[in-house]
C-alpha positions in Angstrom: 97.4 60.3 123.3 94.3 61.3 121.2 94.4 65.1 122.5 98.2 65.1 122.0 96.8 64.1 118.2 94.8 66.3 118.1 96.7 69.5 119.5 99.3 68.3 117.0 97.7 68.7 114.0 96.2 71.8 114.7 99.6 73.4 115.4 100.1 72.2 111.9 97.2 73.3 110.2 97.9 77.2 111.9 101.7 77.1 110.7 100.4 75.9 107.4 98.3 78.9 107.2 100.1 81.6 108.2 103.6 81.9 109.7 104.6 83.8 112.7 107.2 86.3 110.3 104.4 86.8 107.3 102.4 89.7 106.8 99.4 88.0 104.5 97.1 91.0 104.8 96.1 94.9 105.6 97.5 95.3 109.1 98.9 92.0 109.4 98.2 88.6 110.2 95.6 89.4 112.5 94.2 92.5 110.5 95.6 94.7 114.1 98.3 96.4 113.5 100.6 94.6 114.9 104.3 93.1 114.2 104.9 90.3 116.6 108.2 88.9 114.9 111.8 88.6 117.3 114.9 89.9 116.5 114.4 93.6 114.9 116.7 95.9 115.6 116.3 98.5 119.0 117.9 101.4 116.8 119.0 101.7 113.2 122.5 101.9 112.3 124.5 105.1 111.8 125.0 104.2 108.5 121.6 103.4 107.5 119.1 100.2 106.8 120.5 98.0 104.3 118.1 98.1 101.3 118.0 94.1 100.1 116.5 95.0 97.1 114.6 96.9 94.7 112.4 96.4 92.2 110.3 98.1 89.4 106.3 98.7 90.0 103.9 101.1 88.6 100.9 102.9 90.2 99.1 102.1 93.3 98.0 102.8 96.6 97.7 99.4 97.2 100.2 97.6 99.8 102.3 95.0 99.5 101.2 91.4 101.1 104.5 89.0 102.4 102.7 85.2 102.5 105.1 81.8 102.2 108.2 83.4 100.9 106.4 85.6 98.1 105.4 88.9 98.0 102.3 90.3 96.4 101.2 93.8 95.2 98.9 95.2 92.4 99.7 98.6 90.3 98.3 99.9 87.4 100.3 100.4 84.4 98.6 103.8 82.5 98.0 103.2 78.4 95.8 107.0 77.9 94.9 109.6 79.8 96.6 112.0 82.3 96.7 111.5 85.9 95.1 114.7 87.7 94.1 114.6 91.1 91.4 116.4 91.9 89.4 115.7 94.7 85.6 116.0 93.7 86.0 115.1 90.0 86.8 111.6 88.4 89.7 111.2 86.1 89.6 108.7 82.7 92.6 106.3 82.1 92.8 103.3 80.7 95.2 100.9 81.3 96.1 97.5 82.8 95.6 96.7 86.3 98.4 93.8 87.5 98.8 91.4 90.2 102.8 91.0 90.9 104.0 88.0 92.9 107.7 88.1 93.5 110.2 86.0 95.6 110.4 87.6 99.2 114.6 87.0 99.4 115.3 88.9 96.0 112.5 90.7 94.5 112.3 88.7 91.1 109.3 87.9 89.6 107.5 84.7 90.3 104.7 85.6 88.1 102.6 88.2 87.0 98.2 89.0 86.1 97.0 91.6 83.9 93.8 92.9 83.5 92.4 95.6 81.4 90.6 98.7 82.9 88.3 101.9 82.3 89.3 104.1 85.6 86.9 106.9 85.9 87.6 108.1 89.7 89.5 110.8 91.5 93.3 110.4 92.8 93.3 107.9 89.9 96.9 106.8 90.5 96.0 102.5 90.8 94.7 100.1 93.1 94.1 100.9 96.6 93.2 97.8 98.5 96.0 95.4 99.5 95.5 91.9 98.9 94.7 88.9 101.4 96.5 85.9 101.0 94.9 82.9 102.6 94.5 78.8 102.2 96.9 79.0 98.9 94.8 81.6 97.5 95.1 85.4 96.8 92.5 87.6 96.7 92.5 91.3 94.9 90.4 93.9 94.9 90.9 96.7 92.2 89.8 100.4 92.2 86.9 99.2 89.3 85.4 96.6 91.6 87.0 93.9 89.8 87.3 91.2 92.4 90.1 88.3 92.0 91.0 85.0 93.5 94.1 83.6 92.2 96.2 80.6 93.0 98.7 81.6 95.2 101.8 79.4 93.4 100.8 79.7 89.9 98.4 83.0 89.4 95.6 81.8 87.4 92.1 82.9 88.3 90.3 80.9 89.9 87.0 83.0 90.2 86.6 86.6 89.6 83.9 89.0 90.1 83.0 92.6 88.4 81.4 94.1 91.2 79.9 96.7 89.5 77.9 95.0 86.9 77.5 92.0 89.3 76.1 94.5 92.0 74.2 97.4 89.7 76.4 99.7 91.4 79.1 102.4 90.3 82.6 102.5 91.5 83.0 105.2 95.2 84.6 108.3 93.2 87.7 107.4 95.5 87.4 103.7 93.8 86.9 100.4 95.8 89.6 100.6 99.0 87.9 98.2 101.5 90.7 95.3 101.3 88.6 92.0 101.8 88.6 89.8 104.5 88.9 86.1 105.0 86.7 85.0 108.1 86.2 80.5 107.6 85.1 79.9 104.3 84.0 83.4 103.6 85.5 86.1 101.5 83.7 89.5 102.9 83.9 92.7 100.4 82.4 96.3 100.8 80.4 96.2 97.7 77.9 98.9 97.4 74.6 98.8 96.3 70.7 98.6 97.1 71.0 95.7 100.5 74.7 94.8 99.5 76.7 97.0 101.4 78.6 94.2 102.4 78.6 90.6 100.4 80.2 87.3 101.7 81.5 85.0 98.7 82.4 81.5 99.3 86.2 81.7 99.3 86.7 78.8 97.1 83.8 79.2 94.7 82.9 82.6 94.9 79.1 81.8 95.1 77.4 83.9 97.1 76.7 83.6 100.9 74.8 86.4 102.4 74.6 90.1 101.5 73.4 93.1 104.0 73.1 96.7 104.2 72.0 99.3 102.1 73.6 102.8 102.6 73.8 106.5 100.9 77.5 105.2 99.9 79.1 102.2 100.4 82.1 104.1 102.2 85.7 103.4 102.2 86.3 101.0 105.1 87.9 97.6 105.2 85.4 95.1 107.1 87.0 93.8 110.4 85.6 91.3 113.3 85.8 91.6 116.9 84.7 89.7 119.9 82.2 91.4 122.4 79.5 90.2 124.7 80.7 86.4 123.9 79.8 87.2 119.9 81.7 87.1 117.3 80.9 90.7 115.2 81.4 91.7 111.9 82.2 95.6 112.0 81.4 97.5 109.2 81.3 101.6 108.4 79.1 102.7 105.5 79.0 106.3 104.7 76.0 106.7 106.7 75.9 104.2 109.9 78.2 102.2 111.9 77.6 98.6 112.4 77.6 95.2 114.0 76.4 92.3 111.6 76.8 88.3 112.8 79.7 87.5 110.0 77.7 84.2 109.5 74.6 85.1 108.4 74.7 88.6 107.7 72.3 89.6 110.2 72.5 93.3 112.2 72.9 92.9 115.6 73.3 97.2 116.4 73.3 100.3 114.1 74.3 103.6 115.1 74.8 106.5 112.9 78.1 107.7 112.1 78.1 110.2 109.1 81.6 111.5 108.0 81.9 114.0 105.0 81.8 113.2 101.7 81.0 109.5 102.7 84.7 109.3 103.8 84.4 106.6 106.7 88.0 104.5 106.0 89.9 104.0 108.9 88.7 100.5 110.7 86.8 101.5 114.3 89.5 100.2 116.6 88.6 98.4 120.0 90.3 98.7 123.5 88.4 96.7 126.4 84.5 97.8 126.2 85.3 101.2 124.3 85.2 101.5 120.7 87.1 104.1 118.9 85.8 105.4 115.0 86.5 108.5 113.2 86.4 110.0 109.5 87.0 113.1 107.7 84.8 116.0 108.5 85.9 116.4 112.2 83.2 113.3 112.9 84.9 111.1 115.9 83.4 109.0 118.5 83.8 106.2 121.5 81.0 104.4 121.6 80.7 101.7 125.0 80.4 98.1 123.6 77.3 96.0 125.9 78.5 93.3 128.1 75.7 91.0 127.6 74.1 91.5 124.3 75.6 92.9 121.1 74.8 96.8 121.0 77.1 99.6 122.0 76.2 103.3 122.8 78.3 106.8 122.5 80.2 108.0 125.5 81.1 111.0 123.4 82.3 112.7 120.5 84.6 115.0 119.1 84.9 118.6 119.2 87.3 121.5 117.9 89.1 121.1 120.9 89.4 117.0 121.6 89.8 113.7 119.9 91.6 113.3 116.4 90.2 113.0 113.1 91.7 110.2 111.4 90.9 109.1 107.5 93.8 107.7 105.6 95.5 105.8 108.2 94.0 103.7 111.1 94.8 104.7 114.7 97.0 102.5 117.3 95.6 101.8 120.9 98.2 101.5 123.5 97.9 99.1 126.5 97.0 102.2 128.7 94.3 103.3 126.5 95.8 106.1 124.6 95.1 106.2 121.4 97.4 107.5 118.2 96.9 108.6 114.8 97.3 111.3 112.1 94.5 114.1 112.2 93.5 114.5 108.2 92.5 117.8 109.2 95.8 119.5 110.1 98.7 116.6 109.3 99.4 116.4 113.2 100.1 113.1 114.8 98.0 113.2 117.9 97.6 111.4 121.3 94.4 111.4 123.1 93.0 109.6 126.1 90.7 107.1 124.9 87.7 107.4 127.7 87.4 111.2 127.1 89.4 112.3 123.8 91.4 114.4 125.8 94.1 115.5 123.7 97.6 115.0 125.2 100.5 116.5 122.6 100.8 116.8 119.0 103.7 116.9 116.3 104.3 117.3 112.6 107.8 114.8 112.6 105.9 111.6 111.4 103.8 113.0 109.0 104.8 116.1 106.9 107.8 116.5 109.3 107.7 120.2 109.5 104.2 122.1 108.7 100.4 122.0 108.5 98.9 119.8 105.5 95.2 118.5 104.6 95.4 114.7 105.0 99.3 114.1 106.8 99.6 110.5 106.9 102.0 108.0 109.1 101.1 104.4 108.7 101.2 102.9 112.3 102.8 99.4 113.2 103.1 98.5 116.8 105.9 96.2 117.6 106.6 95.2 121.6 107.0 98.5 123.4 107.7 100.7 120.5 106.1 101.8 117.3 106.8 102.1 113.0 105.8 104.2 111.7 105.8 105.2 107.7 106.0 108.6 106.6 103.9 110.3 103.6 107.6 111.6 102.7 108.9 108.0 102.4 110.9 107.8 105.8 110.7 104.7 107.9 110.9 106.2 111.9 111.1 103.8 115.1 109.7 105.9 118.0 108.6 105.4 122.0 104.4 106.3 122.5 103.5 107.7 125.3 100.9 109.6 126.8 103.5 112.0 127.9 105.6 112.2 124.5 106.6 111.3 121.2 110.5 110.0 121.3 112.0 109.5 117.8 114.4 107.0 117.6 115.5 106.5 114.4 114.7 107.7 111.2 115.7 106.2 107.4 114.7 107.5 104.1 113.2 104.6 102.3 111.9 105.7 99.7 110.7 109.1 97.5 107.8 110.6 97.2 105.5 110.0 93.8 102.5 110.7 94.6 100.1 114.3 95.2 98.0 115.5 97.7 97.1 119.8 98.2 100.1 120.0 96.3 102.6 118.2 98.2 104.1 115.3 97.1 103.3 112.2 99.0 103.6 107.9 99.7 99.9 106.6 100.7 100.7 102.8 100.8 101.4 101.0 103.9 104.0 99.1 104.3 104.2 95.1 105.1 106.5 93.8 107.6 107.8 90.6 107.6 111.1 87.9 107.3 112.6 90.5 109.8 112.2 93.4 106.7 110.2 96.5 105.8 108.3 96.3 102.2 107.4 99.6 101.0 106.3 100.8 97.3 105.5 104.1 95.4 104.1 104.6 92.1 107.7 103.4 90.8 109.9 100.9 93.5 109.0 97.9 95.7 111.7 98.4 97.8 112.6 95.5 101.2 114.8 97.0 103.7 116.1 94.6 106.4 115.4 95.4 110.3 117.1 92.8 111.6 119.0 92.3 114.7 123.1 92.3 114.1 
């Protein structure tokens, strides 16, 4: 009767913290990628997705989190300056960066946090990091390095943090983009800084817990954890060095270095059995062999002209059969390569810039059963079939436009939430849901 207790209330305590249909994060509930909810459509209707609603945002890269019937998402709202994206030089606005909290079912506001702010980076157009809902509590992360936790119901702050001034550092000239991540009572963040790379904040307090690292550049890349030679390890990329810290103390089990260009290490290192996958801009890409028995991993190779793909704005998927997909930055293909060598096994345009070449083509990837979403830079939502042999469109619906620039294209950069059986997507002017549910 006691273990029937016990099993009991934790079964309560996980629903309570996060359902099976929210999306409370970056990637998901699990920070992987993938959407385990039932009942989404096989194939979308002839006549289109039904759009539930739309509603009103500003700029941002940032995505949208879907926690306890609410949705979350940050913009910036410009007061002076003009937007101008050029990527070595920073831009100055000044404006108001918000947190938005709206009702999941109809898009209306619930409530809403506004903080002033000096941007001086480049591709200037709002927040980048989507926020991490957790224990009643949402936590922000703005493009300044102004770190929020808010009450989940209500929005007040409940502890904040300028990183900068807090951390004698300066903002990346991409702004702060590594989307912080709950692990127990910690709150981890990619800081910057001399030995604060990385900094774990009490989640409830935000006092201080352990700092670590030191780096040419902080780097762009959310921290994540995995599970290898029975250890828990904190995975973080700095501009300079890939690496395994214990999350609790802050300590580095292994270091290897890992330099992309320009200090552009963003997508998470993804994991498949023993094998670790990492890549950045500057045709730097890698599989490094995780150790059985003590943390500490080692390269089995790494890219060249001919193999592996290069990918920086969007994190790559791992099938079951270790094949790995993502969008190259260097040519805007969408690429399949075999994990163990980085052979390459086919390549297309149609998820990314659908028709031609570009710097930086980006699909958002969302696994979900045997098939994959995946979110266009031209604002199309596609359902497709993976394969080693083949990509297999399904179905393809025009979400939303295009706001954004990149190499003079115009572009969406925000990843899309899934969740309550829908698809929340934004640009630099709609939060638009779109049901996918089965009829």
């Amino acid at each position: 009767m006691k273990s029937l207790q016990i099993y009991c209330s934790v079964a309560i305590a996980l629903v309570g913290t996060v359902r099976a249909d929210d999306w409370p994060q970056w990637l998901g509930p699990q920070r992987d990628g993938v959407w385990r909810e039932t009942g989404i459509v096989d194939k979308f209707p002839e006549s289109g997705l039904t759009v539930k609603w739309r509603v009103p945002v500003s700029l941002g890269y940032s995505g949208p989190a879907v926690a306890d019937g609410r949705v979350y998402v940050t913009d910036f709202v410009r007061d002076s300056g003009t937007v101008a994206n050029n990527p070595g030089q920073r831009t100055e606005l000044t404006g108001h960066e918000r947190v938005l909290c709206l009702n999941a079912a109809d898009g209306k506001e619930i409530w809403k946090h506004s903080d002033s702010v000096l941007y001086k980076i480049s591709y200037p157009s709002g927040p980048r990091t989507t926020p991490t809902v957790s224990g009643g509590k949402v936590y922000t992360l703005g493009a300044e390095g102004l770190l929020l936790c808010l009450d989940a119901e209500r929005g007040n702050v409940v502890w904040s943090k300028d990183l900068k001034k807090e951390y004698k550092t300066e903002s990346p000239i991409w702004g702060f983009c590594g989307a912080p991540l709950v692990d127990g009572q910690k709150l981890i963040c990619l800081v910057g800084g001399a030995g604060s790379v990385a900094v774990a904040f009490d989640k409830d307090t935000g006092n201080e817990l352990w700092k670590a690292l030191s780096a040419s550049e902080s780097g762009y890349c959310p921290p994540s954890i995995i599970e290898a030679a029975g250890k828990r390890q904190l995975i973080l990329w700095s501009a300079d060095t890939l690496n395994s810290l214990d999350p609790e103390t802050g300590g580095v089990f292994w270091s290897q270095p890992l330099k992309p260009g320009y200090g552009m290490s963003i997508a998470i290192p993804r994991v498949h059995g023993d094998f670790m996958f990492a890549s950045g801009n500057g045709a730097v890409a890698a599989v490094l062999k995780l150790n059985k028995t003590k943390p500490g991993a080692e390269f089995v190779w790494r890219g060249t002209n001919k193999t592996a793909l290069y990918a920086a704005n969007t994190t790559p998927a791992i099938d079951d059969n270790g094949i790995l997909y993502g969008a190259d930055c260097m040519t805007g293909q969408f690429r399949a390569i075999r994990l163990e060598t980085g052979e390459r096994l086919w390549d297309t345009f149609a998820p990314t810039t659908n028709t031609r070449r570009g710097s930086h083509g980006t699909a958002f990837i969302v696994r979900h059963a045997d098939r994959y979403f995946l979110f266009s830079e031209t604002g199309d939502l596609i359902l497709a079939k993976l394969s080693d042999k083949s990509y297999d469109e399904i179905s393809r619906f025009h979400v939303l436009d295009p706001t954004g620039e990149c190499f003079g294209r115009e572009v969406v950069w925000s990843h899309p939430a899934f969740a309550n059986k829908c698809c929340y997507a934004r640009n630099d002017k709609e939060l638009v849901c779109v049901s996918l549910e089965e009829i």
